[in-house]
C-alpha positions as CSV (number, residue, x, y, z in Angstrom):
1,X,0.0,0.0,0.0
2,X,1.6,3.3,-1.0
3,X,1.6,6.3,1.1
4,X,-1.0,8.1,-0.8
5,X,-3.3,5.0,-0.6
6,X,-2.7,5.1,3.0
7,X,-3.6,8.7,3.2
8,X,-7.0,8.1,0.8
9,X,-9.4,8.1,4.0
10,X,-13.1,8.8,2.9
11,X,-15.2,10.0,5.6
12,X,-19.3,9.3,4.3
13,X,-21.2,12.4,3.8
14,X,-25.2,12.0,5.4
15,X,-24.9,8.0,5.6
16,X,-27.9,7.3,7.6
17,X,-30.0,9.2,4.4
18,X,-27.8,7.4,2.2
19,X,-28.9,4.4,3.3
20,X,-32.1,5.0,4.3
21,X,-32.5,6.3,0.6
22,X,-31.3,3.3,-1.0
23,X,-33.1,0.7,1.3
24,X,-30.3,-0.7,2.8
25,X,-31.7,-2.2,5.8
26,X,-30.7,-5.6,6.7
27,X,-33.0,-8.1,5.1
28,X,-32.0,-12.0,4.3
29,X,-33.1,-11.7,0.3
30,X,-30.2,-11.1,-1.6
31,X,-29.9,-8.0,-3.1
32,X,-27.3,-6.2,-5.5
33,X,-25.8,-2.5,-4.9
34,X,-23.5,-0.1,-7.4
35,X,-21.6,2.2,-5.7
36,X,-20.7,4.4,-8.8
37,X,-18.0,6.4,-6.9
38,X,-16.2,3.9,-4.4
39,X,-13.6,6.7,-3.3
40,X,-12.4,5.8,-0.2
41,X,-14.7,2.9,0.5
42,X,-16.9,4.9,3.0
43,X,-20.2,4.5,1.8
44,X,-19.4,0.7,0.7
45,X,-18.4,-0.1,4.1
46,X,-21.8,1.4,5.4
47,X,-23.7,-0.8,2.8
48,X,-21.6,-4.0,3.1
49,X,-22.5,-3.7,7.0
50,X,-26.0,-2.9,6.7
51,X,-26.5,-6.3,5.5
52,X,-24.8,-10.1,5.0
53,X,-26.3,-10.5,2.0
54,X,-25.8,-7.6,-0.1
55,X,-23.6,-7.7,-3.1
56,X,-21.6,-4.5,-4.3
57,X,-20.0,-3.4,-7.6
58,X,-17.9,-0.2,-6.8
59,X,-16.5,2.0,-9.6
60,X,-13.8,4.6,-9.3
61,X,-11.8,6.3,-12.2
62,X,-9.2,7.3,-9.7
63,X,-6.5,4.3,-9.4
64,X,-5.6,5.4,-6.0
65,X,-8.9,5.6,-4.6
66,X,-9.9,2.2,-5.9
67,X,-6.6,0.5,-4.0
68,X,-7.8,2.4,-0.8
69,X,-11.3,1.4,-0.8
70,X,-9.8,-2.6,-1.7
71,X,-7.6,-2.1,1.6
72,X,-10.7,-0.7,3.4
73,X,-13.3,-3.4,1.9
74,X,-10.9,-6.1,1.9
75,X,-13.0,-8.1,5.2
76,X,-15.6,-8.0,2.4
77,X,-14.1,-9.1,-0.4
78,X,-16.0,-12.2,-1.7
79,X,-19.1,-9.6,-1.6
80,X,-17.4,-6.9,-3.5
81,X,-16.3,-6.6,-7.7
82,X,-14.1,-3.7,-8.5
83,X,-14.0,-1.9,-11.6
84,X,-11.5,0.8,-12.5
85,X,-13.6,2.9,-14.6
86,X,-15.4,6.5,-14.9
87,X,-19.0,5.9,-14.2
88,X,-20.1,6.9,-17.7
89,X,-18.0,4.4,-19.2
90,X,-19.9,1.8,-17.0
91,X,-21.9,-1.2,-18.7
92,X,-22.9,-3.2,-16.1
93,X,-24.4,-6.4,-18.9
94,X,-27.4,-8.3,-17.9
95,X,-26.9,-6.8,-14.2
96,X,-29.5,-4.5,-12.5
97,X,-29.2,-3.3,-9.2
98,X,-31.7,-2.4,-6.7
99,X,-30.1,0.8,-5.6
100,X,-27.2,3.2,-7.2
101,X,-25.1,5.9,-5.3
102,X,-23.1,8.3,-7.1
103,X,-21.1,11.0,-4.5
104,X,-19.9,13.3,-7.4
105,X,-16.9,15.8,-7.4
106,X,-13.4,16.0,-6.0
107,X,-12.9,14.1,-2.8
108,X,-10.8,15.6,0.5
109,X,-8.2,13.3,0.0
110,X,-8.1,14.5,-3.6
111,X,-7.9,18.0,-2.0
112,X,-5.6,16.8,0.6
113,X,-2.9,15.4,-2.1
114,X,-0.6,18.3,-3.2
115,X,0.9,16.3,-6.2
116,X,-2.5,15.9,-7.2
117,X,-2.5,19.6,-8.0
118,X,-6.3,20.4,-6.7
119,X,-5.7,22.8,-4.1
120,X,-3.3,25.9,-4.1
121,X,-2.3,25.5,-0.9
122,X,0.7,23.7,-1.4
123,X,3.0,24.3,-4.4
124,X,2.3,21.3,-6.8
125,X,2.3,20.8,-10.8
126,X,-1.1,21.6,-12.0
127,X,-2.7,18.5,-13.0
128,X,-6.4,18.0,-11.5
129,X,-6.5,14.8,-13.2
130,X,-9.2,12.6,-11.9
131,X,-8.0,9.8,-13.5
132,X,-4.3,10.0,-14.0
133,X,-4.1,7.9,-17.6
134,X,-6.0,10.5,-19.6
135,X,-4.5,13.1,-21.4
136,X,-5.6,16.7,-20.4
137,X,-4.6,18.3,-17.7
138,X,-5.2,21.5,-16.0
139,X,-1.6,22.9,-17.0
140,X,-2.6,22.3,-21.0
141,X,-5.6,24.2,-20.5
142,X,-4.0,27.1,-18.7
143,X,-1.1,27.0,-21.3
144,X,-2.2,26.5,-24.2
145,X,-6.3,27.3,-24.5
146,X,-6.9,30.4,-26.1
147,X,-8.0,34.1,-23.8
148,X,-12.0,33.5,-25.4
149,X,-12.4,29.6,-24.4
150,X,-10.8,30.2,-21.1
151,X,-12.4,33.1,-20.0
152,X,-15.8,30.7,-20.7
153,X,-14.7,28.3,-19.0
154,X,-14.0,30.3,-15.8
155,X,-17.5,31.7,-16.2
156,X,-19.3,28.5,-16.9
157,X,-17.8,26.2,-14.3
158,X,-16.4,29.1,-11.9
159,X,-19.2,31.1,-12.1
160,X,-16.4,33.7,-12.0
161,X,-17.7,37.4,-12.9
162,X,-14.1,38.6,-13.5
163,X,-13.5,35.4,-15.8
164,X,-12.3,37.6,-18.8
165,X,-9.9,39.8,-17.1
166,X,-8.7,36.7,-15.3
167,X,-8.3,34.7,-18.6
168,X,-6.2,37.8,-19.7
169,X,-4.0,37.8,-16.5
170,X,-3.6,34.0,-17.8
171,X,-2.3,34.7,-20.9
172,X,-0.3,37.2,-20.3
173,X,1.6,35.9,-17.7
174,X,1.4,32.0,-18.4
175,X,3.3,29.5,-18.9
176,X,2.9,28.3,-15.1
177,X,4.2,25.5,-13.7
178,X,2.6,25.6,-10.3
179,X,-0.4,25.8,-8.9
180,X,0.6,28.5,-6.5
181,X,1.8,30.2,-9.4
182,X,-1.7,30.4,-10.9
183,X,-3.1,31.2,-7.8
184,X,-0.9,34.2,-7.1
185,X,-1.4,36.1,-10.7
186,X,-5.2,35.5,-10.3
187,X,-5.0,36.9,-6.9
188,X,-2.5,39.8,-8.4
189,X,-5.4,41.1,-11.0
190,X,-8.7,41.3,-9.4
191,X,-9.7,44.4,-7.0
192,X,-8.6,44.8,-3.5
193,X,-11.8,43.9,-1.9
194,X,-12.3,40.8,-4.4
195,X,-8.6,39.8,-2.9
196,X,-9.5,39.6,0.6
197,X,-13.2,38.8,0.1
198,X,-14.7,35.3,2.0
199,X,-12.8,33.1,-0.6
200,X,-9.6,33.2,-1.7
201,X,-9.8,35.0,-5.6
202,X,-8.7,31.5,-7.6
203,X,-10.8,29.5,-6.1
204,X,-13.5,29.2,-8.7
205,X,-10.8,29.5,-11.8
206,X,-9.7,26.3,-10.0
207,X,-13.2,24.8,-9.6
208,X,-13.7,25.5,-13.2
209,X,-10.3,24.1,-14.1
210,X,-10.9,21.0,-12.4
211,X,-14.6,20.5,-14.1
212,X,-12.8,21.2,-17.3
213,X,-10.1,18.6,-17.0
214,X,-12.4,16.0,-15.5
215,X,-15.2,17.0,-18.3
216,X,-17.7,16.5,-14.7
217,X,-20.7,17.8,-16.0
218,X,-20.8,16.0,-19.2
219,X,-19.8,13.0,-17.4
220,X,-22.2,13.2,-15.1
221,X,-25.3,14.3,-17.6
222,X,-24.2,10.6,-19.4
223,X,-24.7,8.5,-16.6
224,X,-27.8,9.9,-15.4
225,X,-29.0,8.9,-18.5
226,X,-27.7,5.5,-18.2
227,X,-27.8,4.6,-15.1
228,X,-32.3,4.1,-14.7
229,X,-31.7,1.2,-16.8
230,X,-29.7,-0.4,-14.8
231,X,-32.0,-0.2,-12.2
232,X,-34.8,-3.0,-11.1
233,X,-38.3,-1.5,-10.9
234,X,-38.0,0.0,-7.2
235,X,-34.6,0.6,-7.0
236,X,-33.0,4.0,-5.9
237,X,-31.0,6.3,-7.7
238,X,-29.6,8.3,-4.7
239,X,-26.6,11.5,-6.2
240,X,-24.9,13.4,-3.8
241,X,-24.0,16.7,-5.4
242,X,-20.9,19.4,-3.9
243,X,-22.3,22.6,-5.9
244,X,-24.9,24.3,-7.9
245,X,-24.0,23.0,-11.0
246,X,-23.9,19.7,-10.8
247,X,-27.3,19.8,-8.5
248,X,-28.9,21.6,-11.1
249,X,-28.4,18.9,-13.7
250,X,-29.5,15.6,-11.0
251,X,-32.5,18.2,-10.5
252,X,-33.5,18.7,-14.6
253,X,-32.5,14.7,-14.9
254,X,-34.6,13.3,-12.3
255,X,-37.5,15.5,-13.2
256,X,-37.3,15.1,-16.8
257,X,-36.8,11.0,-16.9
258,X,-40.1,9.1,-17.6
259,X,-39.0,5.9,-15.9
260,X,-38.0,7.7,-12.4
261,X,-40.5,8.8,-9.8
262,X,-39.1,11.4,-7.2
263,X,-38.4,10.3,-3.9
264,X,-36.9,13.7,-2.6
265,X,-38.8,16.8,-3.7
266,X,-36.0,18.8,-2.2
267,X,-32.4,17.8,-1.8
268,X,-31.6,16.5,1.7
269,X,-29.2,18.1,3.4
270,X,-26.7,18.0,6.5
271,X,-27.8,18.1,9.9
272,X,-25.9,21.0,12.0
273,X,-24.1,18.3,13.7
274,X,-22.5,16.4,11.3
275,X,-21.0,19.8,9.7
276,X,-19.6,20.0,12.8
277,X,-17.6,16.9,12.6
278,X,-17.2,17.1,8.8
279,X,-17.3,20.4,6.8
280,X,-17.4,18.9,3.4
281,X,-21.0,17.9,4.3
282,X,-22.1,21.7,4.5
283,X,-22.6,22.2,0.6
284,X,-23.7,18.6,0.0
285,X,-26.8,18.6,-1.9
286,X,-28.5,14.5,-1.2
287,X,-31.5,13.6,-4.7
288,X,-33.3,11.0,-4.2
289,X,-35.4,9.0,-7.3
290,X,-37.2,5.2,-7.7
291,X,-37.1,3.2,-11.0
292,X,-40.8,2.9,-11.6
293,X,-42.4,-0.3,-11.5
294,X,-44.1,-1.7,-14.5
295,X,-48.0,-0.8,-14.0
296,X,-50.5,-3.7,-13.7
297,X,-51.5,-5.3,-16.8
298,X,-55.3,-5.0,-17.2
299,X,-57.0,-8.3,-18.5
């Protein structure tokens, strides 16, 4: 186990909804889970402990996340299949499951991992790869997209007012290396009170940097579309969402999908408590939705 394995702790966000939502109570029928987003292992661990017969397939695009949650799940092994792949790519066959989670975005340890290049926090190469076998990376985008595509970008993803005359600081300062590099020319050409506002000034450049890289909103637009048909009538789609964007599109696709009912008429959300113990879980966003059953034949 490397270091950085050993480091990839994932602490569930909302478990008890989690697994309320999917209908994990113990029961002796056997029953078949995907955890589309393994990370850590967290949620797995919940839902291999909830009951002996459950089976789990857990997905991750992220090599070092998938080695973590195999350390973490490894008690569970003969009840677990691993797949190293992004949840779009998925094609699960002839399987159907009776419930799907899906925690989308960048983890903490992600965060956590300088080399990973996420976070400024730390001096680190910028990278932002999700899955560290594709091609693009953050620095190719900084370095070589033109002012125009970058600046939309930054306002897209970021939701970044001052995307253009960021985009412009880009250019004319880049290339950069680093990402505290980055982070200190976007701090260097945005208004005083911007600079010292509630968030540090990069922050959504990064956020719309790392959406870029990862492609997370098409990605994630894909497999909801997939993903009901890999359902059984009943189960439960349950997506945990980290911002706006990406809880505006579970919100469109749930409502717009004619073989999902809606569990959760508003996202669930953290109690005060447990963003006490975990501040990640203070923007998580929990959509809940039911594969519909077939309706009674009439004879």
């Amino acid at each position: 186990m490397t270091d950085e394995t050993a480091f990839f702790h994932h602490v569930p966000v909302m478990p008890q909804p989690v697994l309320t939502g999917l209908g994990a109570a113990a029961s002796s029928a056997p029953r078949r889970y995907l955890d589309a987003t393994v990370g850590g292992g967290g949620h797995s661990v919940l839902l291999l402990q909830a009951s002996a017969t459950l089976q789990l397939v857990a997905l991750d695009q992220d090599t070092t996340a998938l080695q973590a949650a195999q350390v973490r799940l490894s008690e569970y092994r003969d009840r677990v299949t691993f797949w190293h792949t992004n949840f779009s790519n998925f094609e699960p066959g002839t399987d159907r499951f009776d419930g799907i989670l899906a925690d989308i975005g960048v983890s903490s340890a992600q965060l956590d991992t300088p080399e990973r290049g996420f976070s400024f926090r730390k001096a680190a190469p910028l990278d932002m790869r999700m899955n560290s076998h594709q091609d693009l990376s953050a620095a190719d985008i900084v370095n070589h997209w033109d002012e125009t595509e970058l600046a939309n970008t930054i306002y897209t993803y970021g939701e970044e007012r001052l995307s253009r005359r960021i985009a412009r600081q880009i250019v004319e300062k880049r290339p950069f290396q680093t990402t505290t590099e980055l982070a200190a020319a976007i701090a260097d050409c945005v208004p005083k009170k911007y600079r010292y506002g509630r968030i540090h000034p990069a922050t959504r450049t990064f956020q719309a940097l790392r959406i870029a890289v990862n492609a997370e909103l098409e990605v994630l637009q894909t497999f909801l579309e997939k993903a009901p048909d890999w359902l059984l009538p009943g189960g439960r789609l349950v997506i945990i969402s980290f911002h706006s964007l990406e809880d505006r599109i579970v919100k469109w696709a749930f409502r717009q999908d004619e073989r999902l009912q809606i569990i959760t008429k508003k996202p669930l959300v953290a109690t005060a408590a447990e963003i006490a113990d975990n501040p990640r879980a203070r923007s998580a966003k929990l959509r809940i939705a039911e594969r519909k059953r077939p309706s009674p034949s009439k004879g």
